[in-house]
Residue frames relative to the residue before (quaternion, step in Angstrom):
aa qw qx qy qz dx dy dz
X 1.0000 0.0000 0.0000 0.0000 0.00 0.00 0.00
X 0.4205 -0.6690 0.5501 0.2701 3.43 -0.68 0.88
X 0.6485 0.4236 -0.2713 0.5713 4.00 -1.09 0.77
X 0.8582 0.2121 -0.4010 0.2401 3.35 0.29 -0.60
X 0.7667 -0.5680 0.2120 0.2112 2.63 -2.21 1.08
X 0.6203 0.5702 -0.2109 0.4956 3.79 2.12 -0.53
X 0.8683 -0.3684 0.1942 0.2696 3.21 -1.31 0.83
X 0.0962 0.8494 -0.5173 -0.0404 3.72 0.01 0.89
X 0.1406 -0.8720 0.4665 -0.0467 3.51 -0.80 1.53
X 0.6100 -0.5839 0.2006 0.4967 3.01 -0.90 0.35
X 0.6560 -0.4663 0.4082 0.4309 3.68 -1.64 0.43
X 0.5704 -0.7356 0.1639 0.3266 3.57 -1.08 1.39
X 0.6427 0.4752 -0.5090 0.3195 3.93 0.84 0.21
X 0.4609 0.7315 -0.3339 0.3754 3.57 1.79 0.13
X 0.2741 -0.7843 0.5026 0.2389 3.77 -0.81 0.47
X 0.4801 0.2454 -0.5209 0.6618 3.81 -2.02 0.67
X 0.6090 0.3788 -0.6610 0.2207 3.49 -0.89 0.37
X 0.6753 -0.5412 0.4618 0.1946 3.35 -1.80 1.64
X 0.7385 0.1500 -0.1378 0.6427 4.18 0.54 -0.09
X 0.0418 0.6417 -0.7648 -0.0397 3.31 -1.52 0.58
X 0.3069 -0.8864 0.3438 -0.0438 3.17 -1.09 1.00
X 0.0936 -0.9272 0.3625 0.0124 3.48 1.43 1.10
X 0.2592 0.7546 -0.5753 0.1804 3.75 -0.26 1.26
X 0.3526 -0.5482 0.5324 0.5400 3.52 -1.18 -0.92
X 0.4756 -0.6629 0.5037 0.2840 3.35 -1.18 0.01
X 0.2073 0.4107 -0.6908 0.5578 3.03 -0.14 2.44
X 0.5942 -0.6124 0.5158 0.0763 2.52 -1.79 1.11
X 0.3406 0.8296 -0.3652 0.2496 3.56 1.01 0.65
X 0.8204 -0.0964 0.1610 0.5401 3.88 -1.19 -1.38
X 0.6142 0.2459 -0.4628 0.5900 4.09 1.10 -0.31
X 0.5044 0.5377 -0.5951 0.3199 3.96 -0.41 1.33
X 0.3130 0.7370 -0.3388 0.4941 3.19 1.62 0.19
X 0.7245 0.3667 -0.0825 0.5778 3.44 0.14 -2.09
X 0.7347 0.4695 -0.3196 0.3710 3.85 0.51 -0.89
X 0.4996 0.6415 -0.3297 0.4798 3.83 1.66 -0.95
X 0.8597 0.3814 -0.2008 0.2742 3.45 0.65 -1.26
X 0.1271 0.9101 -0.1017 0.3811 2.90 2.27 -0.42
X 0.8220 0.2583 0.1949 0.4686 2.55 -0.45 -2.59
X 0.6628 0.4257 -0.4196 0.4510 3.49 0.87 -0.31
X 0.6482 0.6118 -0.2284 0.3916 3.63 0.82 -0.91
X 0.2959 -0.8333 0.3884 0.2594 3.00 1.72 -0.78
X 0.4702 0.6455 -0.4530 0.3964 3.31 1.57 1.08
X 0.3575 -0.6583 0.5719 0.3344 4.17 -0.51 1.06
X 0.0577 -0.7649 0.6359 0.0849 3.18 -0.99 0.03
X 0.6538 -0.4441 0.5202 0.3237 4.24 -1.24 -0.26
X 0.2317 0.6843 -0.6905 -0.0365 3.65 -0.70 0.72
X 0.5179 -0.7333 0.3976 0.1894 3.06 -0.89 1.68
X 0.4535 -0.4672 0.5412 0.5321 3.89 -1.03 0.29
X 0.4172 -0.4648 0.6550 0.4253 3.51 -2.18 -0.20
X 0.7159 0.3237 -0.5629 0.2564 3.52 -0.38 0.53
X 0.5835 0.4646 -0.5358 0.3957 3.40 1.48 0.38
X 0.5663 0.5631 -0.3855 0.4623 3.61 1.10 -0.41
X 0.5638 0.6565 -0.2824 0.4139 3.63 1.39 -0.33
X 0.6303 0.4347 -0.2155 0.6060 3.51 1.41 -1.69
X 0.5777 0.4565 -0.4222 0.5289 4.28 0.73 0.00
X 0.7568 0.3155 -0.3667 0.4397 3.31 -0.09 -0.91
X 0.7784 0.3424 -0.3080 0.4267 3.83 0.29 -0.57
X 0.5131 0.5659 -0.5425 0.3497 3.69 0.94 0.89
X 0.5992 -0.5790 0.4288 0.3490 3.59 -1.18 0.55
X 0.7155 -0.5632 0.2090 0.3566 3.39 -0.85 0.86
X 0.5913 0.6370 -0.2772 0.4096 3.31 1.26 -1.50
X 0.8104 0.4381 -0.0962 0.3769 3.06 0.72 -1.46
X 0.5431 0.5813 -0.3269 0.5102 3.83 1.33 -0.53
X 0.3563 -0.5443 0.7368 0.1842 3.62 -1.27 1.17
X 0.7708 0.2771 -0.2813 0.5000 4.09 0.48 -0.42
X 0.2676 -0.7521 0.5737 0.1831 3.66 -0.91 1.51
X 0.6854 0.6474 -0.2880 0.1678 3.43 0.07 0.40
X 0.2674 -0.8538 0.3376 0.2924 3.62 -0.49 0.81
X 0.7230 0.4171 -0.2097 0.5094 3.58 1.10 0.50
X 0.1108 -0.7229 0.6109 0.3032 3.80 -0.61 -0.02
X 0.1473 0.1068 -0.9748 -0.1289 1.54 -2.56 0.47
X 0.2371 0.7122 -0.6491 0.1232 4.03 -0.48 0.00
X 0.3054 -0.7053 0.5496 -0.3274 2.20 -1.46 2.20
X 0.1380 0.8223 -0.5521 0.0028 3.52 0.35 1.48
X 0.3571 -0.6691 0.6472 0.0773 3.47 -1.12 1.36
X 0.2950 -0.7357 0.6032 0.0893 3.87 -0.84 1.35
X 0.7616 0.3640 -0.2457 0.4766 3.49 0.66 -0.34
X 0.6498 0.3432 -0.3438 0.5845 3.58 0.99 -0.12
X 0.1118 -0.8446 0.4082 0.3278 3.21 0.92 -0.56
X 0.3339 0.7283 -0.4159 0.4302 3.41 0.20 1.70
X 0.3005 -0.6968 0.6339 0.1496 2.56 -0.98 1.49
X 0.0369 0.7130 -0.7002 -0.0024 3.93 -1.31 0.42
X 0.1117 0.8050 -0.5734 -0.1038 3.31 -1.57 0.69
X 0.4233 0.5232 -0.5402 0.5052 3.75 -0.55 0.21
X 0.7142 -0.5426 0.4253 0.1209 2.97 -1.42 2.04
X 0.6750 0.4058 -0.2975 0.5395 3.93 0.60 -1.53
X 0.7553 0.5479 -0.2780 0.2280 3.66 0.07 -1.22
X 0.5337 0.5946 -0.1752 0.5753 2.93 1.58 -1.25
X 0.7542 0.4430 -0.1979 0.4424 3.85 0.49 -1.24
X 0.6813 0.3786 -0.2227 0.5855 3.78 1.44 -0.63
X 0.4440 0.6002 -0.3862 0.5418 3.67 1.23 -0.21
X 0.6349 0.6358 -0.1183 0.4226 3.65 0.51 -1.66
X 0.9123 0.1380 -0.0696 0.3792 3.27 0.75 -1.26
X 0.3943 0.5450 -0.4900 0.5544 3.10 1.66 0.49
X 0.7327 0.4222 -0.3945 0.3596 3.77 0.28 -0.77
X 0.7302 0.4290 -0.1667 0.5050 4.12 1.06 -0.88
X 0.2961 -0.8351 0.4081 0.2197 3.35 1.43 -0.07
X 0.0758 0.7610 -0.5600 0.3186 2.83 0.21 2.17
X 0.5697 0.6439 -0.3035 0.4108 3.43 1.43 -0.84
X 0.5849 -0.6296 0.3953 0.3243 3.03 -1.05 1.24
X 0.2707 -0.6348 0.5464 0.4745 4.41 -0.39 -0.24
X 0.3663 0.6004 -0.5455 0.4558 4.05 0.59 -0.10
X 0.1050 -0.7569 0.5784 0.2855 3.22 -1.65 -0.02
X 0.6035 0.5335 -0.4088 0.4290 2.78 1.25 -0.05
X 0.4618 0.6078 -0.3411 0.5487 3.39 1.52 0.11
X 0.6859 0.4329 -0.3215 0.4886 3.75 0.58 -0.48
X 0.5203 0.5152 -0.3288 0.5965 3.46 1.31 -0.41
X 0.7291 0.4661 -0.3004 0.4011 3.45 0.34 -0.31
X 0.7594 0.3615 -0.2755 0.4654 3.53 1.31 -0.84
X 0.4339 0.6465 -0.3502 0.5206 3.30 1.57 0.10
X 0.6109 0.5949 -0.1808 0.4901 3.18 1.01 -0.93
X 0.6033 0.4770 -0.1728 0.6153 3.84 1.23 -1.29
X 0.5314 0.6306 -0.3967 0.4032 3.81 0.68 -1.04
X 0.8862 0.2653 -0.1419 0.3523 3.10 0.27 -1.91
X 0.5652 0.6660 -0.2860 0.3940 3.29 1.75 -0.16
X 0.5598 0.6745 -0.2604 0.4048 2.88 1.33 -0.34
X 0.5942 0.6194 -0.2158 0.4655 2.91 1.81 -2.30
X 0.5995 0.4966 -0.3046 0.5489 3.80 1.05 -1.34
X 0.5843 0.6353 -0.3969 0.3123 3.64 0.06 0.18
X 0.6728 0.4346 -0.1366 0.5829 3.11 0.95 -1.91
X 0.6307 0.5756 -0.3958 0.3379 3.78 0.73 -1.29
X 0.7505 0.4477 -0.2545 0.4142 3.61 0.96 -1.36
X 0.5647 0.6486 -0.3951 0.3230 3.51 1.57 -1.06
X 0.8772 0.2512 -0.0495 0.4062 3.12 1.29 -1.25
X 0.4869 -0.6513 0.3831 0.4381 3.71 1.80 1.60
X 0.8472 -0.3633 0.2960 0.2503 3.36 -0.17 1.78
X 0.6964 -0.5037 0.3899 0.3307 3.39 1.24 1.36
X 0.7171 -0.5293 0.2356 0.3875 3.94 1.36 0.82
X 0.4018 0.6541 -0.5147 0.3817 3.68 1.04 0.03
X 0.8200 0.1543 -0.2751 0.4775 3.58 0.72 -0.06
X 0.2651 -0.5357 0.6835 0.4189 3.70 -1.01 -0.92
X 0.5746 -0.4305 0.6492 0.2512 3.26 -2.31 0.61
X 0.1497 0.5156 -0.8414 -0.0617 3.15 -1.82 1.07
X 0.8880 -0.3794 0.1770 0.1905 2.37 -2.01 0.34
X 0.6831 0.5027 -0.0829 0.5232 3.00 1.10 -1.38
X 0.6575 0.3148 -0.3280 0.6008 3.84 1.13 0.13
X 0.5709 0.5658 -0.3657 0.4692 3.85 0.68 -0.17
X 0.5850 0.5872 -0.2486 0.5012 3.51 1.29 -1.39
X 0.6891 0.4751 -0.1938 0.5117 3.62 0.98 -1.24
X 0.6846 0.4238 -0.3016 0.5107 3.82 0.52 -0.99
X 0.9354 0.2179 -0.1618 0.2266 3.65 0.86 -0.99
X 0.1041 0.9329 -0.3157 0.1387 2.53 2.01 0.88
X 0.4066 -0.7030 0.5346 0.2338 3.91 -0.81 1.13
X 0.7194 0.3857 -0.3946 0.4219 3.40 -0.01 0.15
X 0.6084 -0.4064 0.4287 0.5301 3.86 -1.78 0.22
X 0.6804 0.3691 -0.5137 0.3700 3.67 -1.73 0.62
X 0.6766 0.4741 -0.4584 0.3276 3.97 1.21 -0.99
X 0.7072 -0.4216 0.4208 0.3808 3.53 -1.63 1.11
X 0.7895 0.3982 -0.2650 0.3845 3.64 0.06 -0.96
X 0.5457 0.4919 -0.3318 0.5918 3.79 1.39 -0.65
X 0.5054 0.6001 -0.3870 0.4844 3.38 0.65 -0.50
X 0.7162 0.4650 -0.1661 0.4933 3.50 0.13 -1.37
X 0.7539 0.4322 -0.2538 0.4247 3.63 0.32 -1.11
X 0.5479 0.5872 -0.3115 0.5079 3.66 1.15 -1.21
X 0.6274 0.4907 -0.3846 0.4665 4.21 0.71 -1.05
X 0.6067 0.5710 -0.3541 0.4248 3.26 0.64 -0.94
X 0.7564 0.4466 -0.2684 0.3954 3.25 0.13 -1.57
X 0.7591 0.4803 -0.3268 0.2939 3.46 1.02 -1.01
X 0.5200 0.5466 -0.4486 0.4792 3.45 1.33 -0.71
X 0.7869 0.4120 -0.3023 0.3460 3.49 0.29 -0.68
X 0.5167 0.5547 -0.3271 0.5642 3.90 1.31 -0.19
X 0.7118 0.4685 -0.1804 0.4913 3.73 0.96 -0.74
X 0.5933 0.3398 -0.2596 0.6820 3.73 1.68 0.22
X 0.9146 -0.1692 0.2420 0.2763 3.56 0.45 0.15
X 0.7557 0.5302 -0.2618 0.2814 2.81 0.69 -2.69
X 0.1205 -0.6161 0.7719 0.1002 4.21 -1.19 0.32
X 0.6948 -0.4465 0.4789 0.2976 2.54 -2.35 0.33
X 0.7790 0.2950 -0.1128 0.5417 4.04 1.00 0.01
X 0.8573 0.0430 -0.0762 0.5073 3.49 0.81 0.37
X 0.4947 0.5352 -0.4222 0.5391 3.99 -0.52 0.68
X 0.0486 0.7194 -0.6355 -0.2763 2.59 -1.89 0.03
X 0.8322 -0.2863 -0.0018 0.4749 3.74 -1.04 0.14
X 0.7532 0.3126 -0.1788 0.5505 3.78 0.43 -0.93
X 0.3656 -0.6854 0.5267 0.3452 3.85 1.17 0.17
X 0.0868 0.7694 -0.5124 0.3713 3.52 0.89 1.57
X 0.5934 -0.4845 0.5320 0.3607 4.16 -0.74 0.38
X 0.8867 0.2043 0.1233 0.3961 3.16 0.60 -1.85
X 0.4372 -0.6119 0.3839 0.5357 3.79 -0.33 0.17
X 0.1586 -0.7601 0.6068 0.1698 3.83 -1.00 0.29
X 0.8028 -0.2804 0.2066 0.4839 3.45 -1.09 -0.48
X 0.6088 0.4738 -0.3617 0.5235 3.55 0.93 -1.14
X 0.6131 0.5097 -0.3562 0.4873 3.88 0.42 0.01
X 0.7643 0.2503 -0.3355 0.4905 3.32 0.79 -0.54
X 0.6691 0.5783 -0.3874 0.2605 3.20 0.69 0.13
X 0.5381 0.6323 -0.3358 0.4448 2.86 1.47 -0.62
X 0.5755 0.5320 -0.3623 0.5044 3.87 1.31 -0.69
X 0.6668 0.3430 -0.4556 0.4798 3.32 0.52 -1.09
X 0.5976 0.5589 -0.4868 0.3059 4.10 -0.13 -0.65
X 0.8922 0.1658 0.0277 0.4192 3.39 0.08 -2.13
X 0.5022 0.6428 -0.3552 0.4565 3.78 1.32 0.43
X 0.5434 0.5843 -0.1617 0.5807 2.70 1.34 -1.85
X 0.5822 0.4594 -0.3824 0.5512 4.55 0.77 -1.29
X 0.6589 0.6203 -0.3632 0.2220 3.22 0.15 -1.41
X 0.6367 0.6931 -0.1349 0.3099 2.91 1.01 -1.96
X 0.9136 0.0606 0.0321 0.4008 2.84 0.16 -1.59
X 0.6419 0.3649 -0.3872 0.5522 3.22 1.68 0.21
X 0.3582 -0.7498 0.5221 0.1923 3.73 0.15 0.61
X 0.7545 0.4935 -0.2463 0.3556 3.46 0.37 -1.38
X 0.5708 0.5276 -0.3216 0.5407 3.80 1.50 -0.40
X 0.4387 0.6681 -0.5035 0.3281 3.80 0.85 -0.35
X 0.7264 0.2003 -0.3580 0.5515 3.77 -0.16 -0.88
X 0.5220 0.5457 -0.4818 0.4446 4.05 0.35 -0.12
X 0.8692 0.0511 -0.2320 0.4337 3.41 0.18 -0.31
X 0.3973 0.5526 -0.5279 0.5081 3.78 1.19 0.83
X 0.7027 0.3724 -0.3929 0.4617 3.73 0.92 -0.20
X 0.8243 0.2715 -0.2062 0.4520 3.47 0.43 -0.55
X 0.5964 0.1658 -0.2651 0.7393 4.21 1.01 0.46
X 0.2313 0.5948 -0.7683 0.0499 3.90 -0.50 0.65
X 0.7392 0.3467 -0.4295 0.3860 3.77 -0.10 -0.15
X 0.5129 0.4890 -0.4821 0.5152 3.64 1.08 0.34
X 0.4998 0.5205 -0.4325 0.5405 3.79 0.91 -1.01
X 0.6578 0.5091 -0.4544 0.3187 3.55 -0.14 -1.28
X 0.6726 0.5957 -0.2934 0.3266 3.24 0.50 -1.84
X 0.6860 0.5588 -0.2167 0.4124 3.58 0.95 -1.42
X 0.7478 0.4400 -0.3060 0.3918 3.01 0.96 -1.31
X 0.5108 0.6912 -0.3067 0.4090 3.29 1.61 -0.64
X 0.4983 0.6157 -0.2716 0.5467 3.69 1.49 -1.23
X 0.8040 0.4002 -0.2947 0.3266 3.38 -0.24 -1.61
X 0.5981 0.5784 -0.1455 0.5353 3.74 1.53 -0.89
X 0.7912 0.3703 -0.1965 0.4453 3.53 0.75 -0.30
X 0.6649 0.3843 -0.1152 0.6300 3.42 1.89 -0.58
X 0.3277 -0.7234 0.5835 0.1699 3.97 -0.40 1.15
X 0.6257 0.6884 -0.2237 0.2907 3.23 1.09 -0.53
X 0.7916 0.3727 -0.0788 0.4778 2.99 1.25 -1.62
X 0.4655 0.6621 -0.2622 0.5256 3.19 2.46 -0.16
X 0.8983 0.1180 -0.2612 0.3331 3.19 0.85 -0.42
X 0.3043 0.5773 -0.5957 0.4682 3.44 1.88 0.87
X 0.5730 0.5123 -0.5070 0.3900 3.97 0.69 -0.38
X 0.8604 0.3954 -0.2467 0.2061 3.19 0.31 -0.97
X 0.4824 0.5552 -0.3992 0.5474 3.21 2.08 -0.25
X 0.6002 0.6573 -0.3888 0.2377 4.01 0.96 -0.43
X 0.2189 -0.8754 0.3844 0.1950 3.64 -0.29 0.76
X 0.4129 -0.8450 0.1031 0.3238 3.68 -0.05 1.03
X 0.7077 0.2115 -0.2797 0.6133 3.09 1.74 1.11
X 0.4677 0.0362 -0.8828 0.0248 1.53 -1.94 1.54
X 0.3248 -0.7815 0.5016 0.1793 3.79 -0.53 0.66
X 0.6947 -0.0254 0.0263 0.7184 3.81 0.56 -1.49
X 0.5672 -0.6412 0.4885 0.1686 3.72 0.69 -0.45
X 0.8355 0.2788 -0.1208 0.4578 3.56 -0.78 0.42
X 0.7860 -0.3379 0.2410 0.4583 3.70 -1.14 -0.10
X 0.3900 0.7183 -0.3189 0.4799 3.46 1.31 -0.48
X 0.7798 0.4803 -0.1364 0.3777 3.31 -0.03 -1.94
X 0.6977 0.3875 -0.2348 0.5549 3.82 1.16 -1.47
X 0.7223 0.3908 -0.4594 0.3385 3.74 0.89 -0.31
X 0.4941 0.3617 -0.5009 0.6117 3.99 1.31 0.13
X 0.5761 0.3927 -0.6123 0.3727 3.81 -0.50 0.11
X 0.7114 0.4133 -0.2868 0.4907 3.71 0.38 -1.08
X 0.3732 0.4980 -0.5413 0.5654 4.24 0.92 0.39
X 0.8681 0.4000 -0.2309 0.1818 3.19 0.07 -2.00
X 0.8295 0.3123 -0.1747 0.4288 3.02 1.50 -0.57
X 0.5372 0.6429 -0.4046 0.3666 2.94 1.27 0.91
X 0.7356 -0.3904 0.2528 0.4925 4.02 -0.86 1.18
């Protein structure tokens, strides 16, 4: 974004750039680090996967990155590698000022971070250790108050109904400005939206003033408007995972 007051680097296949951004390419837990990013209007490095490939498959001793999974997040100016989705997202917003100035607010969006993370983990049986049947999908995505996933969606709504947030105006921590807990919620249930379509009236009924908030985000930030629109709605989490919630979504 032209004007802004944060770090502008080079575009992400360019080098000397201030963030590099080790993921796969799915639209998944490194859309976090990429939400806040794009909103801030800082470019940043997304690494090929065979350089994120030569890291992950070095031996600990020997890796400048500790870590046995991405997200991973290398920070030129702090010089630091960091990985895990939350760390990377609270790392992100202390440095671009996203963080609420409350503290007991920052405890709260930290709090949304990892709730979020606990989302995706359950959406997708612990990150693929299982497959969806029927009869456990039916349970997790039950429409009504008691289902696991209404459950989730209702927390949301409430942290954000208890600061303020409406269906037309607010945002999540009843903050001036969006903060992190705002972006995260986009990267979570935009990011669902996106590429799972069929969850859209599912979570417009049970988080509409979080939708709002997003939709409010996606409208207020050229940025995050047009990483949506360059975003294709597959691959989402990817892998065997990904075809066994499609075959939930599209089944009777």
């Amino acid at each position: 974004c032209n004007g802004s007051p944060y770090p502008q680097t080079m575009a992400a296949e360019g080098a000397g750039a201030a963030y590099t951004l080790y993921y796969w390419p799915v639209a998944f837990r490194g859309h976090f680090a990429m939400t806040v990013l794009k909103y801030r209007g800082v470019a940043f490095r997304q690494a090929p996967v065979p350089e994120l490939l030569a890291l992950k498959n070095q031996q600990s001793e020997e890796c400048p990155a500790l870590f046995v999974a991405p997200p991973l997040l290398r920070d030129e100016g702090d010089d630091l590698y960091l990985n895990q989705m939350p760390a990377i997202s609270m790392h992100l917003a202390s440095k671009l000022d996203l963080l609420p100035k409350d503290r007991v607010k920052q405890s709260l969006a930290l709090k949304m971070v990892l709730d979020a993370n606990d989302v995706l983990a359950e959406l997708t049986r612990n990150n693929g250790s299982m497959m969806w049947d029927r009869e456990a999908w039916s349970e997790w995505a039950k429409d009504e108050v008691g289902g696991r996933f209404v459950k989730w969606l209702q927390i949301f709504e409430e942290v954000g109904k208890r600061s303020g947030l409406g269906p037309t105006s607010g945002w999540v921590l009843g903050t001036e400005e969006p903060t992190v807990a705002d972006l995260t919620c986009f990267a979570v249930f935009t990011n669902m939206e996106h590429c799972l379509p069929e969850l859209s009236p599912f979570l417009r009924k049970w988080a509409p003033s979080i939708m709002a908030a997003c939709d409010r985000l996606k409208a207020k930030s050229q940025g995050l408007a047009d990483m949506m629109a360059a975003q294709p709605q597959s691959p989402y989490c990817s892998g065997q995972i990904e075809k066994s919630i499609r075959s939930m979504l599209a089944a009777p």
